[in-house]
TORLOLO-22356 format. One record per residue (C-alpha): residue in one letter; x, y, z negated. Coordinates in steps of 0.1 Angstrom, whole numbers, padded with zeros to 4 digits, always signed. Layout:
BEGIN
aXYZ
...
END
This chain:
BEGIN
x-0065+0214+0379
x-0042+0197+0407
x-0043+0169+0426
x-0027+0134+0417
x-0033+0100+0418
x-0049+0074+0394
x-0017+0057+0391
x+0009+0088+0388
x-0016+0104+0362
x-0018+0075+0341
x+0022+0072+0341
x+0019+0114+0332
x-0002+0105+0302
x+0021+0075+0287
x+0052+0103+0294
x+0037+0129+0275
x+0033+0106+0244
x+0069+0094+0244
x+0068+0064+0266
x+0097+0060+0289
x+0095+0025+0293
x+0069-0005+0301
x+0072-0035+0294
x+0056-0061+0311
x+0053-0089+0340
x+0044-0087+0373
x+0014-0098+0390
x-0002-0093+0423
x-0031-0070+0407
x-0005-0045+0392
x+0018-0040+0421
x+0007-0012+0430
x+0012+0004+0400
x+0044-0009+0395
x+0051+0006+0427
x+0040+0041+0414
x+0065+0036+0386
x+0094+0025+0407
x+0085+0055+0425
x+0082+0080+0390
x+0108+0098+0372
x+0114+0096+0334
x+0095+0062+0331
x+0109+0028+0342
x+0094-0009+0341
x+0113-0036+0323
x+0106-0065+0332
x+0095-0095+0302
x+0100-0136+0308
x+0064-0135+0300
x+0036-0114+0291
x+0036-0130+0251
x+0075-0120+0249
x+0063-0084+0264
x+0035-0078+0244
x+0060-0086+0212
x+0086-0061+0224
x+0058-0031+0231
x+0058-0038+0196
x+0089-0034+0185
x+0096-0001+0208
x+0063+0011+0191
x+0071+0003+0159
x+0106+0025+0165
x+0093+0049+0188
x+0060+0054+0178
x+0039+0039+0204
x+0046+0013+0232
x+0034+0004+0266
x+0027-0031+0275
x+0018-0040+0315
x-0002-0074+0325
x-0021-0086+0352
x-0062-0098+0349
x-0067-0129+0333
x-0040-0154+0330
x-0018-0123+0318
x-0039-0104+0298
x-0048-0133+0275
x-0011-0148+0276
x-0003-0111+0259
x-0035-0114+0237
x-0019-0128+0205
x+0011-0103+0207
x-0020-0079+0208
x-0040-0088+0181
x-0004-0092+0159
x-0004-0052+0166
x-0039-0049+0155
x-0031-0065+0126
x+0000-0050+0116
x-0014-0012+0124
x+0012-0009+0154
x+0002+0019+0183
x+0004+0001+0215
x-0012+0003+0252
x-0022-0025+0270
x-0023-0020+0306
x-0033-0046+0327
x-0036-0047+0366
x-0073-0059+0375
x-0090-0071+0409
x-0103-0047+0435
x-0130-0023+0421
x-0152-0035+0449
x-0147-0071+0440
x-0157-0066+0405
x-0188-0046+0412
x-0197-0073+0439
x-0189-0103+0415
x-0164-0118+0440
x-0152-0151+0428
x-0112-0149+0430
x-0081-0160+0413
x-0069-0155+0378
x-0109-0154+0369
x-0132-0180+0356
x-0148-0182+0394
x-0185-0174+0380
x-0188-0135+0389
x-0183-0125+0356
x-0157-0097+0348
x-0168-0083+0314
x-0152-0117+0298
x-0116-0107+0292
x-0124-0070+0282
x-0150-0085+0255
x-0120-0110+0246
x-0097-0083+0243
x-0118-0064+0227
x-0119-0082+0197
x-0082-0071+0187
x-0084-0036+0201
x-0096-0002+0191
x-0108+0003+0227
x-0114-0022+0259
x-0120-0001+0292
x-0119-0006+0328
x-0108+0030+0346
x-0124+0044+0378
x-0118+0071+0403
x-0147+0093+0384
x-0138+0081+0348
x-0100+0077+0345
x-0091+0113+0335
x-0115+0111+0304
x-0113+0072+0295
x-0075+0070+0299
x-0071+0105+0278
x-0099+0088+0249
x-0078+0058+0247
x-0042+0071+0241
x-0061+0096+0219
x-0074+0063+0200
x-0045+0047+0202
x-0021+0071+0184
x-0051+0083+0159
x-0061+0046+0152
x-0024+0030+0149
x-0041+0003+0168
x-0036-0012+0205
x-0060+0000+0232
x-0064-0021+0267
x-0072-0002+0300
x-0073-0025+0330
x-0067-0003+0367
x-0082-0020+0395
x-0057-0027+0421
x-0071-0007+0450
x-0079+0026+0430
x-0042+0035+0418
x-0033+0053+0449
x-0063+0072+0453
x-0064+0109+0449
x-0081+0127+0413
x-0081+0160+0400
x-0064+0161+0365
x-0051+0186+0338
x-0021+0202+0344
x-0015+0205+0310
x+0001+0177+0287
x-0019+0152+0271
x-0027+0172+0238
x-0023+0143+0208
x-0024+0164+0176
x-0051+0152+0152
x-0083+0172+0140
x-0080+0194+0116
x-0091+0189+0081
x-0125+0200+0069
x-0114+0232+0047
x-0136+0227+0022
x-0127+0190+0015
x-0096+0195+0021
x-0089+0223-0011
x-0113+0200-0034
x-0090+0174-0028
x-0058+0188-0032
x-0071+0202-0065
x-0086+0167-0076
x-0050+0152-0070
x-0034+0178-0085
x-0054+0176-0115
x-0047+0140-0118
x-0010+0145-0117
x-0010+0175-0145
x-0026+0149-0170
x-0008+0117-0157
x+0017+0104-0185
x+0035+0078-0159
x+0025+0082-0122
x+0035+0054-0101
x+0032+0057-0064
x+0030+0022-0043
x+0040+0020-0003
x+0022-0006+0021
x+0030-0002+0057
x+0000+0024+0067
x+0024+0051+0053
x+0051+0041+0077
x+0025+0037+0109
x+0005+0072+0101
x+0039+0093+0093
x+0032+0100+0059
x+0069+0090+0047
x+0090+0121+0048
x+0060+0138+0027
x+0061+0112+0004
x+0101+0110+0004
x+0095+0149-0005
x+0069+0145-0032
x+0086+0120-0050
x+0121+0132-0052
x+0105+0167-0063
x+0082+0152-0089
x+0107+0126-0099
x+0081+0102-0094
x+0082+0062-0096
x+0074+0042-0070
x+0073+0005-0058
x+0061-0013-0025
x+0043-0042-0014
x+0065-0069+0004
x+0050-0054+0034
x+0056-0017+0033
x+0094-0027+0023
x+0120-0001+0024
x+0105+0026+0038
x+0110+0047+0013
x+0147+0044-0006
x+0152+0010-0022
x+0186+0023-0036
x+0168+0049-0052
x+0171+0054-0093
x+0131+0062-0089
x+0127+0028-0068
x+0114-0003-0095
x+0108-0029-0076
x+0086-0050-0055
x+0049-0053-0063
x+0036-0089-0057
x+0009-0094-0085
x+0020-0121-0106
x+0049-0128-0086
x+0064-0092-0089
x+0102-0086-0096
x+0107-0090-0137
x+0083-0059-0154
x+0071-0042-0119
x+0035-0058-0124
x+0030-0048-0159
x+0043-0013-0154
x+0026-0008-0122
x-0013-0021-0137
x-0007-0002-0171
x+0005+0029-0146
x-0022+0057-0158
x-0018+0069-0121
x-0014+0051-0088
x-0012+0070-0058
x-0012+0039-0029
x-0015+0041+0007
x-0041+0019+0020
x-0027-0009+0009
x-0039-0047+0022
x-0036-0074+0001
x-0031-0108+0018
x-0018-0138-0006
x+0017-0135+0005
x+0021-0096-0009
x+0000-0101-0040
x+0011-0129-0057
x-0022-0150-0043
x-0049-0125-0050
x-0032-0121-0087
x-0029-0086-0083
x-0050-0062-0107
x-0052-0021-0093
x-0075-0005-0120
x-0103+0018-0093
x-0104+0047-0121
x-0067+0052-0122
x-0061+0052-0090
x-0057+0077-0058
x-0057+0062-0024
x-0045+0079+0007
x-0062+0071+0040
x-0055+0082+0077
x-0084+0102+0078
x-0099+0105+0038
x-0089+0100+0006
x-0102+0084-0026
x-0099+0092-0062
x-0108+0073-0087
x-0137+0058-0065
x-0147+0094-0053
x-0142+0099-0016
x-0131+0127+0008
x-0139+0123+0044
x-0125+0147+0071
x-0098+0152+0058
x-0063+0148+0079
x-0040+0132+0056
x-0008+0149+0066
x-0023+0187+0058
x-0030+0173+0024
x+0005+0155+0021
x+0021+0190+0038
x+0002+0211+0007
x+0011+0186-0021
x+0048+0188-0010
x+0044+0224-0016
x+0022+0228-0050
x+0031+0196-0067
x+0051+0204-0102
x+0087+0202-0101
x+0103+0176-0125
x+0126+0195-0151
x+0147+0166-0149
x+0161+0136-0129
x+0154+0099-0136
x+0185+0085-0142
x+0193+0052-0125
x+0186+0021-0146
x+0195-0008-0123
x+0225-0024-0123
x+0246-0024-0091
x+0252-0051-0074
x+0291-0063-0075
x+0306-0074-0046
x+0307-0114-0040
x+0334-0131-0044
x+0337-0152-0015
x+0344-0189-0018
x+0364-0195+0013
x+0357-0230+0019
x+0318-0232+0003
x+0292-0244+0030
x+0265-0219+0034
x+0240-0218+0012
x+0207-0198+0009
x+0218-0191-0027
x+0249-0169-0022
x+0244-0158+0020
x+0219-0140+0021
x+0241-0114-0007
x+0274-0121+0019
x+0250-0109+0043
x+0238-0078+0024
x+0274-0061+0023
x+0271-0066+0059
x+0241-0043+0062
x+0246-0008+0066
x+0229+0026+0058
x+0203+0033+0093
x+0210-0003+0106
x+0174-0016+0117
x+0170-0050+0102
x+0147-0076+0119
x+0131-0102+0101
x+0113-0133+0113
x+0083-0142+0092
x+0097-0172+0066
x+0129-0181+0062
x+0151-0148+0069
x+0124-0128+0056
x+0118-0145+0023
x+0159-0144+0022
x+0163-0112+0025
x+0128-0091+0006
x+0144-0094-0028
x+0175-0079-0016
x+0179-0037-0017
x+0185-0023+0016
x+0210+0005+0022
x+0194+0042+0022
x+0178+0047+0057
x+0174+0007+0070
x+0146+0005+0092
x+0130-0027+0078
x+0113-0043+0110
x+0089-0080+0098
x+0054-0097+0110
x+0044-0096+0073
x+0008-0101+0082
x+0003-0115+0116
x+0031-0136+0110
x+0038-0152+0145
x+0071-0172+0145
x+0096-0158+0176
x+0082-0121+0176
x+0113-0106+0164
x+0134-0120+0192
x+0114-0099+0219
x+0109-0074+0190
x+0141-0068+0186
x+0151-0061+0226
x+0116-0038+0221
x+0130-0018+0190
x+0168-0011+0205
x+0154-0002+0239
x+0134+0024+0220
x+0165+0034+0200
x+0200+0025+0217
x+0220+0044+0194
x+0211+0027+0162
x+0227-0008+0155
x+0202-0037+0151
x+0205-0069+0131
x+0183-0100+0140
x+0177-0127+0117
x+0158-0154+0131
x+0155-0196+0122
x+0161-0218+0151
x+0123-0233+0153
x+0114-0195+0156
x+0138-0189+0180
x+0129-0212+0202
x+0097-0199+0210
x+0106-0170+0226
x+0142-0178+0237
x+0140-0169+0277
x+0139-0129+0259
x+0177-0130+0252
x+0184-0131+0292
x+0162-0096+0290
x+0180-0083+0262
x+0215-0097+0285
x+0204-0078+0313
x+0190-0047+0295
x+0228-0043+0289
x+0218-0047+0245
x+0237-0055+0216
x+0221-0062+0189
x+0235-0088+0160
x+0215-0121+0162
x+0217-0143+0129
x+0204-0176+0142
x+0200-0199+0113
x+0206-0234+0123
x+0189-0256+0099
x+0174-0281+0123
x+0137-0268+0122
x+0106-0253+0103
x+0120-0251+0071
x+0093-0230+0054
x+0069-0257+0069
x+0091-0285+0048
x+0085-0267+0018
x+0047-0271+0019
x+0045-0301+0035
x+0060-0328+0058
x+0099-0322+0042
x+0113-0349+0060
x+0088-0362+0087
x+0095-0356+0125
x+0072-0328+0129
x+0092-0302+0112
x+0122-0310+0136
x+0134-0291+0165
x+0154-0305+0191
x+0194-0290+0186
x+0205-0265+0216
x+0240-0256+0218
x+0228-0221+0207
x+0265-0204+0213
x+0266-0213+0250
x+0232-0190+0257
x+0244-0164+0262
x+0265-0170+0294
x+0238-0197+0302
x+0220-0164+0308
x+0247-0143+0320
x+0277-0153+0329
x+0302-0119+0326
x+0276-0107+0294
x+0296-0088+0269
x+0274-0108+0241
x+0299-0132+0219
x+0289-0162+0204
x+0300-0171+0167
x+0295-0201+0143
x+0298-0200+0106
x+0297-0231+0084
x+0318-0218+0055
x+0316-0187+0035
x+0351-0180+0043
x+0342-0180+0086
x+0310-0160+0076
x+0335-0135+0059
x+0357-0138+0090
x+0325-0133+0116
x+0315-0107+0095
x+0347-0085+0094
x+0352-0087+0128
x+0320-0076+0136
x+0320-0052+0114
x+0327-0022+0138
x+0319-0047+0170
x+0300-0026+0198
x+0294-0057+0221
x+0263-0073+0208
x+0266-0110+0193
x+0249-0144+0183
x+0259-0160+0151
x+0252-0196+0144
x+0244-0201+0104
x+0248-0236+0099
x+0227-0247+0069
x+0214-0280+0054
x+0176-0284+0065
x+0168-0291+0030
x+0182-0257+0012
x+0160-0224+0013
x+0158-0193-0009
x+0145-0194-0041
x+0111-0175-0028
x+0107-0196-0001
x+0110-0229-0030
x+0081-0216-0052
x+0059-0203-0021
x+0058-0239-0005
x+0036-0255-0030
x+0015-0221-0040
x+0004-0224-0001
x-0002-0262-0004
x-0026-0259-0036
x-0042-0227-0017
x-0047-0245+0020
x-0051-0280+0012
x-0072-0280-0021
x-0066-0300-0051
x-0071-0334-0029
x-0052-0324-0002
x-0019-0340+0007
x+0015-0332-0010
x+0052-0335-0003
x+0063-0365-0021
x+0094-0350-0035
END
């Protein structure tokens, strides 16, 4: 054992699971803390325009480096990061809330102080928090080795947030601790279970006339994809992907068919995928926006599901079981195919650029995609950019980053700063619609001062134009007020690097485009585009979500 503080070993436990930066706000119950980090090596604080914007970056650095740290004070911080939170809960993200808390004495006294209801009563926030957690705990000097040590454990086995609040007056006292590193490997499989599945599976593929494997985002969050890249390029096997689990595996792959979205799939995907006499998924979760509004049809008897912890075949489940062993053995024992699958899509030709066409959703969103590059990391804010871009086939290795659940407008802007602070050495491209952006705007002075550079695509269409489409497509409420977006960035900063561009034409797209083309500065690009026009998805998903929310007497646009 050796002797350490509360603080310093809970900054020991975040390094040894890959964190090297927090993200946060400060407040007067985490300075302490904050102090201790100022004070640590290998771990810095970076500092969020507020807590929501934070929590939404500890996101995105999670979701590219496999787990982020998020720092609030009690109360009026903790529940301003609660719905960045509970959007990680929902979307399976690793993250760890840490949030500065009153005096231990104070709490255990039922002082009435600030940033608290004034009643006594300090369970509240950790039941709140609670709620969209895997774990809520307040540390001690007697507990903190063993709660903080369960929670990260929690944390990275769950893929879900955890919360620990530190009293303010306990981080400098002295603890005894490990001196070894936080050990995060997962339990091992039960051996038993673990052979009768592998055989089960394998047994399933030896008779299986056209196997088809389908991706949701679990197999991203748990590390299953390089197994599964492995199986299916050995076995030649099929695969497709919910809109929610898109490209992470190849979508330029000859053994890639398409997206699955129940009756709304791309042309033949939904007949091939529910006649498939094999499906291999990954915990897939169907909302109405990935399955076509509940029209999709996965028959139980044909079906193998892989879990975090078990698996299920054909409505037979194996519990304690760690995914990954099985995944490691399959790579290994699965048959080989004696052939490849040869490559029956069409490729797409290059557009022909119509110099003085106004942008249009029809032919940009292709302009844009010969932008994109192999390994670029694509953000996507929930509507209008993501409903662009999802039928379009990323280059081989994109990192496909998207609230396709949770689905709060302006995450990807603090998201994105989150993700390239995580990973400075791959090139990041934001698209985001001005309504969106202007929720969590203030982030682009972090990403400024963070010395970043990602691309920002800021479509200009004058407001929420995936709330036009299912109602209110011309009344006031789906407005937003015009900013001179371009000047932002030396609003922010004055000598920033960032360079502002505006594109009305397909010909000064093409001209933005190639000059940023091997650009290392980082840049905002204006997309002007009538408030009326949106992608084709986006035209027949209006409505669908009107009949679904509003019921047949609910109102209607007009037009």
């Amino acid at each position: 054992m050796r002797t350490t503080t509360v603080g310093e070993f809970i900054l020991d436990r975040l390094k040894d699971i890959g964190i090297t930066e927090v993200i946060g706000v400060p407040g007067d119950y985490n300075l302490s803390f904050l102090e201790q980090i100022n004070a640590a090596d290998g771990i810095r604080f970076v500092g969020a325009c507020n807590e929501l914007n934070a929590a939404y970056a500890a996101d995105g650095y999670a979701r590219q480096r496999g787990v982020g740290a998020l720092l609030s004070t009690y109360g009026v911080g903790e529940l301003s990061a609660l719905n960045g939170i509970a959007g990680a809960r929902s979307e399976h993200v690793p993250m760890v809330s840490i949030a500065g808390a009153p005096p231990l004495y104070a709490t255990e006294y039922a002082w009435h102080l600030h940033h608290t209801l004034a009643d006594g009563d300090y369970t509240n926030m950790l039941d709140a928090i609670s709620q969209f957690t895997a774990l809520a705990i307040r540390v001690t000097p007697m507990n903190v080795v063993e709660e903080v040590d369960r929670a990260l454990r929690t944390c990275l086995r769950e893929k879900r947030p955890v919360h620990i609040q530190i009293p303010s007056d306990i981080t400098h006292l002295s603890i005894q601790a490990p001196e070894e590193a936080l050990d995060t490997s997962l339990a091992t499989s039960d051996k038993e279970r673990l052979a009768a599945a592998i055989e089960a599976v394998l047994a399933k593929f030896k008779v299986a006339k056209d196997p088809i494997l389908l991706i949701d985002q679990d197999a991203d969050r748990h590390k299953f994809t390089p197994y599964l890249r492995a199986i299916v390029e050995k076995a030649q096997l099929p695969y497709t992907q919910l809109a929610s689990g898109k490209a992470i595996l190849d979508e330029q792959s000859p053994l890639f068919i398409g997206t699955y979205n129940g009756a709304q799939s791309a042309p033949g995907v939904q007949q091939r995928v529910e006649a498939a006499d094999l499906l291999l998924t990954t915990n897939p979760r169907f909302i109405e926006v990935n399955s076509g509004s509940f029209t999709h049809s996965l028959r139980e008897e044909n079906k193998i599901n892989f879990g975090d912890q078990h698996i299920s075949i054909a409505g037979q489940y194996f519990e304690g079981i760690n995914t990954l062993e099985l995944l490691e053995e399959l790579v290994e024992r699965i048959p080989a195919a004696t052939k490849k699958v040869a490559d029956p899509k069409p490729k797409l030709s290059p557009l022909e650029i119509r110099k003085d066409a106004k942008l249009s959703h029809e032919r940009m969103w292709r302009q844009i995609l010969d932008f994109i590059r192999e390994d670029d990391v694509v953000v996507a804010e929930a509507g209008t950019s993501n409903i662009g871009l999802s039928p379009l086939p990323m280059p081989t290795g994109v990192k496909y980053i998207n609230s396709s659940i949770w689905g709060a407008i302006g995450f990807t802007l603090p998201a994105v700063m989150g993700s390239q602070l995580a990973n400075r050495d791959r090139r990041h491209l934001l698209f985001i619609g001005d309504g969106s952006f202007q929720l969590t705007a203030q982030e682009l002075s972090t990403i400024l001062r963070e010395d970043l550079n990602p691309i920002i695509f800021l479509l200009n269409n004058g407001g929420y134009t995936i709330e036009r489409y299912i109602l209110g497509m011309e009344h006031a409420y789906n407005d937003v007020q015009n900013w001179d977006y371009g000047a932002l960035p030396k609003v922010f900063m004055q000598d920033t690097s960032m360079q502002s561009y505006s594109a009305r034409t397909e010909g000064e797209l093409a001209e933005i485009l190639g000059e940023l083309s091997s650009a290392t500065h980082g840049a905002l690009v204006e997309l002007h585009l009538d408030p009326f026009d949106a992608p084709e998805g986006l035209k027949a998903l209006g409505p669908l979500t009107a009949e679904f929310d509003y019921g047949p007497r609910g109102p209607r646009n007009d037009k």
